[in-house]
N, C-alpha and C positions, 0 to 999 in steps of 0.2 A: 887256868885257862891259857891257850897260847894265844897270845895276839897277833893278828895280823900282819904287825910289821916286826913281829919277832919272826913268824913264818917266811917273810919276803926275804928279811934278811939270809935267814939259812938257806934258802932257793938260790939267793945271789952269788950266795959263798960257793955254791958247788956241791950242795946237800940235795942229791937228785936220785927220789924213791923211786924203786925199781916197778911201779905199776902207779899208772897215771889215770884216775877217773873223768868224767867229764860229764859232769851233770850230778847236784847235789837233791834230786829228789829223793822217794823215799827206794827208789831200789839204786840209786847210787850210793844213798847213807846205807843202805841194805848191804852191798858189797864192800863197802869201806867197812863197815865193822867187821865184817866173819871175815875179811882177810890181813885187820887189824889183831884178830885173838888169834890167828897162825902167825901172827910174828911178822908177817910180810912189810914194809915199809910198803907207802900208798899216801899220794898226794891225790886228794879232791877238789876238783874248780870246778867251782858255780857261776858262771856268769853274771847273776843278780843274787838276791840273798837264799839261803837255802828254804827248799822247799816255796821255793818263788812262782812256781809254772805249773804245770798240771797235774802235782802232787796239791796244791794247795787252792785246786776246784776241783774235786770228785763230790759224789754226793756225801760224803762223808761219813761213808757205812761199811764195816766189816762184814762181807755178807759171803755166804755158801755159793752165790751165782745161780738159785734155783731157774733162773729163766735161760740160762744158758741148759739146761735138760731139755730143750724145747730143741735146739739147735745139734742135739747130741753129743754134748764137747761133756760125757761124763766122769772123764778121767779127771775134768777141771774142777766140774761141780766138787768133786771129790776131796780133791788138793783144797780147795776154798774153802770146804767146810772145816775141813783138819785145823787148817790156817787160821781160819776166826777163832777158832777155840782157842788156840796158841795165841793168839792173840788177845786175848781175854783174863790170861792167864798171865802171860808177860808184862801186859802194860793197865793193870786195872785204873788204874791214875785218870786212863784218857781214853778206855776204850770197854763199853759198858754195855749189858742186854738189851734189846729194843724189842720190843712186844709188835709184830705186825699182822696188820690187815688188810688180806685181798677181798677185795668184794667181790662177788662173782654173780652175772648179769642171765647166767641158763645154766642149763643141769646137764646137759650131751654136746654143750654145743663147741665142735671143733674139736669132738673126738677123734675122728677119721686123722683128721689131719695133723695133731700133734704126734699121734703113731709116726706118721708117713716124716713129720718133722723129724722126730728122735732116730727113725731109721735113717737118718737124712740120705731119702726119696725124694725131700721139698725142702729148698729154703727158706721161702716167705714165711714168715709170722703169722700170726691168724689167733682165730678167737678159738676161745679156751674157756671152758662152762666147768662146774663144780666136779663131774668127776675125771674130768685129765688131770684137775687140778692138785684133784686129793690122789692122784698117783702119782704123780712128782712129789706131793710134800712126802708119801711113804720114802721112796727112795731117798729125798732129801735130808728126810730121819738119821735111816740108816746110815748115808755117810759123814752125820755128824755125832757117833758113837763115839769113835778115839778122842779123849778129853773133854768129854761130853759136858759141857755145864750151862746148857738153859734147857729146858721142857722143850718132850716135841709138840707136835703140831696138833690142833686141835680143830672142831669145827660150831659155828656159830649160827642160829637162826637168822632169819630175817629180823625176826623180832627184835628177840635177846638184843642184837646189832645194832638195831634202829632204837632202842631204850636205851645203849650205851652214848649212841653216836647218833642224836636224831637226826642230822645233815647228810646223810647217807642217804642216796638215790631207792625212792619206793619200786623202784626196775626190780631191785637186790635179791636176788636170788636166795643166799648164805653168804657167809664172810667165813675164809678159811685163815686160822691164828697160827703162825708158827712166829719162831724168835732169828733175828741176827744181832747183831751190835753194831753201836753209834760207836765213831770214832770224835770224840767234842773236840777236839785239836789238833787233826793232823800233821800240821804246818810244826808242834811242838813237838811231836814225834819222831819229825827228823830231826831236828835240831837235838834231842837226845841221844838219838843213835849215834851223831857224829862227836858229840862230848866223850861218851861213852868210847866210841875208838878208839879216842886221842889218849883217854887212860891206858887203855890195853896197851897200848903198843906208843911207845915213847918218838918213833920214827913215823908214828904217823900224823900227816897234816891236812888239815882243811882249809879252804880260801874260798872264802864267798868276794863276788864284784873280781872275779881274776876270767879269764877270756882266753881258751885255749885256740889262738888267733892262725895256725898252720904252719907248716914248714920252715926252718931258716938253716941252711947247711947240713941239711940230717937231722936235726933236732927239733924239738917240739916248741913253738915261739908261744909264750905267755904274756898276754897282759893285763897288769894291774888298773881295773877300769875306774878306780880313787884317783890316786895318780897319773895316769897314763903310762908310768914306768912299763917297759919293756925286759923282758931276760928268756935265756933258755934253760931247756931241761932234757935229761938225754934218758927216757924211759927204756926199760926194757919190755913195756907191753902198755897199751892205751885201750883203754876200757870206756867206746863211745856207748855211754847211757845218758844220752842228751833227751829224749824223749822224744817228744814231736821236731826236735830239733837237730835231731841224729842224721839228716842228710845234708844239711849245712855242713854240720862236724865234720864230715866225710869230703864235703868241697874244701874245705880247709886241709885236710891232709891228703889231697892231691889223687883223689878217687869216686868218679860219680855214679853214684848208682842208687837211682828212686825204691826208696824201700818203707816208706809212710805213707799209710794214704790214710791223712787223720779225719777225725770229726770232733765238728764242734760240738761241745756238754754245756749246756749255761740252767744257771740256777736262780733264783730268787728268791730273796727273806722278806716276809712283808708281814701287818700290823693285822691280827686278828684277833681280840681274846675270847671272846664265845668259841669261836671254830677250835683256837687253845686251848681251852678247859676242858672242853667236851673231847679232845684226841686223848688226852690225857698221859701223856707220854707213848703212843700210838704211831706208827706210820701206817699210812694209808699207801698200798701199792698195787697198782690196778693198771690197766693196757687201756689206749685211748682207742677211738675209731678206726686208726689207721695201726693200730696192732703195736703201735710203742710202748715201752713201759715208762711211765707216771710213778712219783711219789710227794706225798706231802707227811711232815712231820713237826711238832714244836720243839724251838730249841732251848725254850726256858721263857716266864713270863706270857707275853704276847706276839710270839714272835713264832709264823709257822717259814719252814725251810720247803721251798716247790721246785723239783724236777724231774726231769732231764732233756735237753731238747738232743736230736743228734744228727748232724748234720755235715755234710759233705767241707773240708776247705784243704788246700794245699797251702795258707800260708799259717805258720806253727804261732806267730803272734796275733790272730784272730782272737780275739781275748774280752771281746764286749759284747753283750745280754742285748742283741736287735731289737728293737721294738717289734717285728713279726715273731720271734722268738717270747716273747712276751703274753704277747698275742693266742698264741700257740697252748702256751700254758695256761691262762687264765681260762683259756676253752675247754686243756684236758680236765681242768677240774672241776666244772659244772655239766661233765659228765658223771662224776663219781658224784657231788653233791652240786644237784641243782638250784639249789635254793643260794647255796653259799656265792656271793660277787667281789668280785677284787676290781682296785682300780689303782693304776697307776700311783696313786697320793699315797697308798697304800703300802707302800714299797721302801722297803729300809737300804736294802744292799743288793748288788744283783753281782754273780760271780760266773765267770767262764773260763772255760780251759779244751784245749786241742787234745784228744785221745792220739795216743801214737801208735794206732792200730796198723799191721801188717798193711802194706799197699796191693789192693783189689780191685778188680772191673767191676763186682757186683754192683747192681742199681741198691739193692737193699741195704742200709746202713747193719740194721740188726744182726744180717748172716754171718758178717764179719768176725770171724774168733778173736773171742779176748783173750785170748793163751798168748804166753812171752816166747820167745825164741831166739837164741846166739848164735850170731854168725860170724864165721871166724877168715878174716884177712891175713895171710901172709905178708913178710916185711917186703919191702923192694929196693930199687936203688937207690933212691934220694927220698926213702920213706923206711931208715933202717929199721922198723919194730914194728911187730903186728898189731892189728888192731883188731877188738872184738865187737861190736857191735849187738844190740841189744835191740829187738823190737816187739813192741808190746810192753804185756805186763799191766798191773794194779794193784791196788793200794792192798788189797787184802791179802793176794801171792806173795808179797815184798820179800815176805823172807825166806822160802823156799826158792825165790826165784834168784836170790842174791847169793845162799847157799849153791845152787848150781851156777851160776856165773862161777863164784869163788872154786870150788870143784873145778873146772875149767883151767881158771890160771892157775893151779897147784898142778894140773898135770903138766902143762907150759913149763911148767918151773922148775919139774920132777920131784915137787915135795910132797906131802904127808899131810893129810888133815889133820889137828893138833886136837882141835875144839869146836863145840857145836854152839848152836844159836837157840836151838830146839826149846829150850827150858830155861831161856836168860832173862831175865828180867831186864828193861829199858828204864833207862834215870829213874825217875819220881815213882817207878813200879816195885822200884826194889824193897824189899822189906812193907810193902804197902800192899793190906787185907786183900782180898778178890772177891770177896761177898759184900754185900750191902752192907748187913749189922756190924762188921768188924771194918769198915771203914768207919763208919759213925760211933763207935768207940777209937778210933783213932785219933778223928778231930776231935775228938772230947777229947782227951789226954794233951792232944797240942792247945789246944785252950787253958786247960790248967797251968800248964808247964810256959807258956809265954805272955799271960796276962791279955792276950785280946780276947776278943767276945765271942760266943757260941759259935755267933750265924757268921764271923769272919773264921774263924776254923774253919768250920766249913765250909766255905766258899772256897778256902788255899787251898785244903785236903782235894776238893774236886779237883781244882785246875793244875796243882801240882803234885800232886800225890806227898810222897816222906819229903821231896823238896822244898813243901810249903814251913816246914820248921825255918829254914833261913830267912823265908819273908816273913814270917809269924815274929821271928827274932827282930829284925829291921823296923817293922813297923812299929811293935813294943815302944822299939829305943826313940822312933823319932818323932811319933805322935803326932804325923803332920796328917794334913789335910787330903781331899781328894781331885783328880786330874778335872777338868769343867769338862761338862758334858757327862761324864763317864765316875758316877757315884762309886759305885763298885770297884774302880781300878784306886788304889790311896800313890799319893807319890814317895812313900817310904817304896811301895810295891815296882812301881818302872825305876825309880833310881836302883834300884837292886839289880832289874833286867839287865838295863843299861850296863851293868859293873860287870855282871858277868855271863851273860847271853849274847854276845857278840852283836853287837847291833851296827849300824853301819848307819843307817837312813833313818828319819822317821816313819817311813812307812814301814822298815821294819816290825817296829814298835806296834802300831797300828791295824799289819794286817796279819801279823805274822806269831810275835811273841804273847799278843793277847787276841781277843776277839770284840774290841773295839768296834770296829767297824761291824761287821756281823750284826752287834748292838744294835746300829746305828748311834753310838755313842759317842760322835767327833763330832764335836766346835772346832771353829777355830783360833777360840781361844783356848781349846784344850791342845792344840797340837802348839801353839806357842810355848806353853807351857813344859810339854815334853821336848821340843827343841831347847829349851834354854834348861831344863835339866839335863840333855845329853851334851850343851855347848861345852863344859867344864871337863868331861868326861871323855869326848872327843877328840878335844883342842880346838873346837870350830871357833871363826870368829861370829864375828856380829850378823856381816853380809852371810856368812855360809847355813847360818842358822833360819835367819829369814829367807834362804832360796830353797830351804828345806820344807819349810813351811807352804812354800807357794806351791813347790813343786808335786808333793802330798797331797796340797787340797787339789790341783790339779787333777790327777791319777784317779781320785775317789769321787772326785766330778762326772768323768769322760769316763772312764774303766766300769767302775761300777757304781752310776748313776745314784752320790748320794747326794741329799741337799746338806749342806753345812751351814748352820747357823752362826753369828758371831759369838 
């Protein structure tokens, strides 16, 4: 692993890679690796830790985009679909089938008008009854042929539906089944993909908390947001894939031009086990009143995952779950199931993030294309290198759309595509089953082979795929106990993160390297705990350790409304 200030160091000295990222999501770790296997040197800044920002609040699904067939973006549906599968395929570790259900409320209704949509004749959304429905999932079929591995789509009664799922609206028309896939860890997914580069390609560097700050003499001013230390770096080409943050970027390098016009996504996790058991590993994906689309899904235990609100904001740190926003939800869903009530107590973790959707007049949030697009700046006078810019994009395209970035600067460059990403496996995917049965014979094998117990195999196997052999090892050796709050997590298991997942903060830890929070599995005496296992590790002192602590529960307070217990 390179560290941090082994990286600073070589930055200082005059080790200055010829392509400068700036934004460590997942299509910046996207283009940092496919331009790490060409060979290319490539330095990555993250402002906060990777995967910090609106890579690490999506709904958390690898999904075909069936509802973008509504809007007619079907070259996208198409790419989506291919992508999931690739994605399924690459990262089994952390990216898995999900069985879903639309419920559908008429039989014709918004026929007319999903034609006139897909002709796009009409932008607005509208309602959509069982057979527009089961025309899209045909098509949707079809475009997830190439590397096909879940079932297609199928159709459900009333009944059948309401015997599976009796909380299901007696409205209910049929429930139509087709398959996407959960992503359980995106946030870990980056954080792979940039290990992963750092192998390939020996020149290449990541720096999370580094702040690609503007201009100083022609050169690109850096700063170290640990430190404050300051340096330059003299790119031959700057890759703004800042997300919702890409026109900041662009006032920093001395060029303004409105090109985000985001919306806000906010999610929430809250306490249900009946409405749990009865999904049964199920999402529920349905259109509210107002023709948005809704999903609820369990993330394990009692614990269901509810979104998506989507809403208008021009500032890229808009990043907390409003109480109308709340509001908003708890309504869509006693549309789909009226009987079922949520109530604020109810509520584990609440998660938002800025979409860096293209900048639009449209009043309609929905019409807005989720398709990516690269826009390419010339160098200037006191701005010697070009700049690429990125807008859009999501978590499911990541890779086709970082391949085409990557494409881009090789023609910049006048080189040669070397290598593909098509078929790579990411960290803990490598060497690790893609089916069910031959995962569960793999965590049996790493049980044998490291002496812990069934049901902890299993649990590593999920979360880290063939990586869980070094915690599986760790824990073995040091037979310690587990973090407070957080049974599941053992501190053999964070001292290991800590050692070699680049952690910075405790919220790292917390929100990023595990799914602690998400749990709602933070005390505050478990986050003591992981502060004084990182102090050693670190070099923190005493004070730096306890303002870590405050400043964590702070974050998980205000950010996303958790209570912490002591």
């Amino acid at each position: 692993m390179k560290t941090r200030a082994k990286l600073i160091e070589r930055l200082k000295s005059g080790e200055h890679p010829e392509i400068v990222i700036v934004g460590g999501g997942a299509n910046g770790a996207g283009v940092f690796r496919d331009l790490s296997l060409q060979g290319i040197p490539t330095l990555l800044l993250e402002k906060g830790d990777y995967s910090s920002g609106t890579s690490a609040s999506p709904s958390r699904l690898a999904h075909g985009g069936l509802r973008y067939l509504e809007t007619g973006e079907v070259a996208l549906v198409r790419e989506s679909a291919e992508e999931r599968n690739l994605m399924l395929l690459n990262a089994p570790h952390q990216v898995r089938p999900l069985p879903v259900w639309i419920p559908l409320w008429s039989w014709l209704g918004g026929t007319i008008g999903a034609i006139f949509r897909f002709l796009r004749l009409k932008k607005n959304p509208g309602a959509k009854g069982v057979f527009p429905v089961r025309a899209g999932l045909f098509l949707y079929d079809q475009f997830g042929n190439l590397n096909r591995t879940m079932p297609k789509h199928s159709m459900l009664s009333r009944g059948e539906a309401r015997r599976l799922v009796p909380q299901l609206a007696p409205r209910t028309k049929a429930v139509a089944q087709y398959f996407d896939a959960l992503i359980s860890q995106p946030e870990r997914l980056v954080l792979e993909m940039i290990e992963d580069a750092e192998e390939d390609c020996q020149n290449a560097m990541a720096l999370s908390y580094a702040e690609a700050c503007g201009i100083d003499n022609g050169e690109l001013l850096v700063r170290d947001l640990v430190s404050g230390e300051e340096f330059n770096i003299k790119p031959k080409l700057l890759l703004n894939i800042a997300g919702p943050w890409a026109d900041e970027v662009q006032k920093g390098l001395r060029f303004n031009r409105k090109m985000v016009g985001g919306t806000k996504g906010s999610h929430i996790v809250v306490r249900n086990a009946t409405l749990a058991t009865a999904l049964d590993g199920r999402m529920l994906y349905f259109e509210t009143e107002d023709f948005r689309a809704c999903l609820i899904y369990p993330m394990g235990g009692d614990r269901l995952f509810i979104g998506a609100t989507d809403i208008r904001t021009d500032d890229p740190d808009d990043r907390r779950c409003s109480d109308e926003e709340i509001d908003y939800l708890f309504d869509a869903m006693t549309q789909a199931m009226p009987e079922v009530r949520f109530s604020r107590d109810d509520i584990v973790f609440t998660v938002a993030g800025v979409r860096p959707l293209p900048h639009s007049d449209s009043v309609v949030t929905g019409s807005i294309s989720r398709d990516h697009k690269l826009h390419q700046f010339a160098a200037t006078s006191d701005r010697p290198f070009p700049v690429f810019t990125l807008i859009g994009g999501k978590w499911t395209t990541y890779r086709i759309c970082a391949e085409q970035i990557a494409d881009a600067v090789l023609a910049h460059l006048g080189q040669e595509r070397t290598a593909s990403t098509t078929r790579l496996a990411i960290g803990g995917g490598r060497d690790y089953p893609v089916d069910a049965a031959g995962q569960a014979v793999w965590a049996k094998e790493l049980a044998r082979k490291s002496g812990i117990s069934q049901a902890r195999a299993d649990l590593l196997a999920y979360r880290y795929g063939t990586r869980a052999r070094a915690i599986a090892e760790a824990e073995a050796a040091a037979k310690a106990g587990h973090i407070d709050g957080a049974e599941h997590y053992s501190v053999a298991e964070v001292t290991w993160i800590c050692k070699h997942e680049r952690v910075t903060r405790v919220e790292d830890i917390v929100l990023r390297r595990t799914l602690m929070a998400f749990e709602g599995a933070v005390t505050m005496t478990g986050l003591k705990e992981i502060a004084a296992i990182m102090r050693p590790i670190l070099g923190w002192t005493a004070t730096q350790a306890e303002n870590e602590v405050t400043s964590t529960a702070e974050l998980l307070r205000d950010r996303h409304r958790m209570r912490l217990t002591a």
